[in-house]
N, C-alpha and C positions, 0 to 999 in steps of 0.2 A: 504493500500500500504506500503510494505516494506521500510525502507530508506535505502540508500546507503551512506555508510560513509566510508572514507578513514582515518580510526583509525589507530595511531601508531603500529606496533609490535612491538616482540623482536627486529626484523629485523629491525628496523627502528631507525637512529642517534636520535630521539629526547627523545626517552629511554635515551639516553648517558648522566651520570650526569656531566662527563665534558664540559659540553656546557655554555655558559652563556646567561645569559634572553633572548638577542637580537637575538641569533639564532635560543634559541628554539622560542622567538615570532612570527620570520620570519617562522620556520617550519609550526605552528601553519596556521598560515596566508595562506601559502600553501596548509594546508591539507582542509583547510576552502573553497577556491577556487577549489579544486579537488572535496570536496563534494556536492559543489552547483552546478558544475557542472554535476557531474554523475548521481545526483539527477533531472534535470531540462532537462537532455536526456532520462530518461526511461520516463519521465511524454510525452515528447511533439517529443521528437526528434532528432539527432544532428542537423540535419540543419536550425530547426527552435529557436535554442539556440541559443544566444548574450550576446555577451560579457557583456552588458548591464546587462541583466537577471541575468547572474553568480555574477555578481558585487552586485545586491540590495539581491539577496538572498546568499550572504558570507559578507553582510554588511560591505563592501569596497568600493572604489570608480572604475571607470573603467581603470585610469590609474594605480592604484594599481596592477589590474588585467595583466596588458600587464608589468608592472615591472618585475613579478613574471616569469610572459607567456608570451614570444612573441604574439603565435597563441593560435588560440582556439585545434587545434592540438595538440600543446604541453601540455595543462592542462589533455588534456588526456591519453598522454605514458607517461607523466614524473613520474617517482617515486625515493625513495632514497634508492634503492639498490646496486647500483653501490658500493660506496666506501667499504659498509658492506662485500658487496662478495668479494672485494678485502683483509679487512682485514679477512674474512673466508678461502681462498685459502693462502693465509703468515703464517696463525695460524696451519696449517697442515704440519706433521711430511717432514723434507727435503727429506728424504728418499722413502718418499710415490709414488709407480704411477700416475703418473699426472692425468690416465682413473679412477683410481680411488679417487682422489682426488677431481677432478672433478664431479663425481659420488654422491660423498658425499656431496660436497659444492651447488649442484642444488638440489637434496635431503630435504637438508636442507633449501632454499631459495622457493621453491613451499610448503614445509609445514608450513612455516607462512607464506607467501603469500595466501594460500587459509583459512588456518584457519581464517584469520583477514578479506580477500578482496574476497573471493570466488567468489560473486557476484559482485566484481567490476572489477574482472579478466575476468568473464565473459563478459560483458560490453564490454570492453574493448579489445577481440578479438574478438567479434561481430563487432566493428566500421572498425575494421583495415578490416576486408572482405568485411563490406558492405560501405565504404569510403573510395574513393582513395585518400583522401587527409589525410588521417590519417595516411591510408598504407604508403603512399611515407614519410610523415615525421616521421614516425614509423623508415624505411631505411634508410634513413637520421642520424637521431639521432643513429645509432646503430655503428656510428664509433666514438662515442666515447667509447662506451663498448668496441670497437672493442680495442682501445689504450687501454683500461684497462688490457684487454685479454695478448695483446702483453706484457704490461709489467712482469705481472705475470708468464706468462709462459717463458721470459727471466728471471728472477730471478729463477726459477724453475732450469730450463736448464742449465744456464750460456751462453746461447746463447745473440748473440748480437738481441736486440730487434727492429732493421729495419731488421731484416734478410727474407729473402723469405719465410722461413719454420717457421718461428714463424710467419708471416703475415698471410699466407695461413692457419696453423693453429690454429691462431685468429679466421679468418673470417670465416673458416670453420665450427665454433663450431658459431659465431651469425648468416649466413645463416641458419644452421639447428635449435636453436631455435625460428627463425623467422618461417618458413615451418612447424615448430609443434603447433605455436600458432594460424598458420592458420589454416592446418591439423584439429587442435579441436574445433576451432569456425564450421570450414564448415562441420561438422559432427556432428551438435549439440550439442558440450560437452557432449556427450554423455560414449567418453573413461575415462577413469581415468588417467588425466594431468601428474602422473607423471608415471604412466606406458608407456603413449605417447614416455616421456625423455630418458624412459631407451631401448627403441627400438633406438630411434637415439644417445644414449650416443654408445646403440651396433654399429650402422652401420658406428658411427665415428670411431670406436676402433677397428671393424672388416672388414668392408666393405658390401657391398651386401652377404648375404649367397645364397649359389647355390639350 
């Protein structure tokens, strides 16, 4: 049996030699808890996972665990991509198209995400279709991307960042990655993830074609 480990990438703050011990132990401690979990779902299940379980096999305790994770929910979507894509979208030329910008900044966030997590990406849009309690905290958590979005694209713009058009155009961009991670789970991961993106990166940039 394969294991499933939730390894650092490029992608990932605990690459960052600006950190000091205590966060990257905390990262550590995280990824520790993400792999006994992902690991202790493909053996038995989610539902017959415990918090318990995740705790003896990431040799922590169980409040450790709920420090980290609220839910068991959340040890499952959570990852530390967020601040990374925000410093990836600020690193790109002012001048740049946003579609395009965008383009490149997801691009680059699906090929080390699958290089590192293939299989845990997998996992992991399997649960959100076959658990609704995964999907709905999946939704949940997606406004905070969703503030990240807005911020970006008002420093992009110069737009004010409560504005309707930078909201809608937030949400509109994590509605649709949300619908493509389903999309690929419920079709067996069978397409290629990030051709998936460039179909709905088109239909945000273009619309429906006739």
């Amino acid at each position: 049996m394969s294991s499933m480990t939730a390894a650092p990438s490029p992608f990932s703050p605990a690459e960052r030699p600006r950190l000091g011990l205590r966060e990257r132990k905390k990262i550590k401690t995280r990824e520790a808890i993400r792999t006994a979990t992902y690991a202790l779902v493909k053996e038995q299940g989610y539902d017959a996972t415990t918090i318990e379980q995740i705790a003896e096999r990431a040799e922590v305790s169980p409040s450790t665990v709920f420090r980290y994770f609220p839910t068991k929910e959340d040890i499952v979507i959570t990852d530390e991509f967020d601040p990374i894509i925000m410093d990836e979208l600020r690193a790109r030329p002012a001048d740049e198209p946003w579609m395009v910008t965008l383009r490149y900044v997801m691009h680059k966030a699906i090929a080390y995400g699958m290089k590192e997590d293939e299989e845990v990406s997998r996992l992991r849009t399997h649960l959100m279709v076959q658990v609704p309690a995964v999907r709905s905290r999946m939704m949940e958590s997606m406004s905070v991307t969703g503030d990240m979005l807005c911020q970006a694209i008002a420093e992009r713009t110069g737009r004010d960042q409560e504005s309707l058009e930078v909201r809608v155009s937030a949400m509109a961009l994590i509605g649709a990655l949300m619908e493509t991670s389903l999309y690929w789970a419920e079709h067996g991961h069978r397409d290629d993830f990030k051709d998936l993106m460039d179909r709905t990166l088109d239909v945000l940039e273009h619309g429906l074609s006739e």
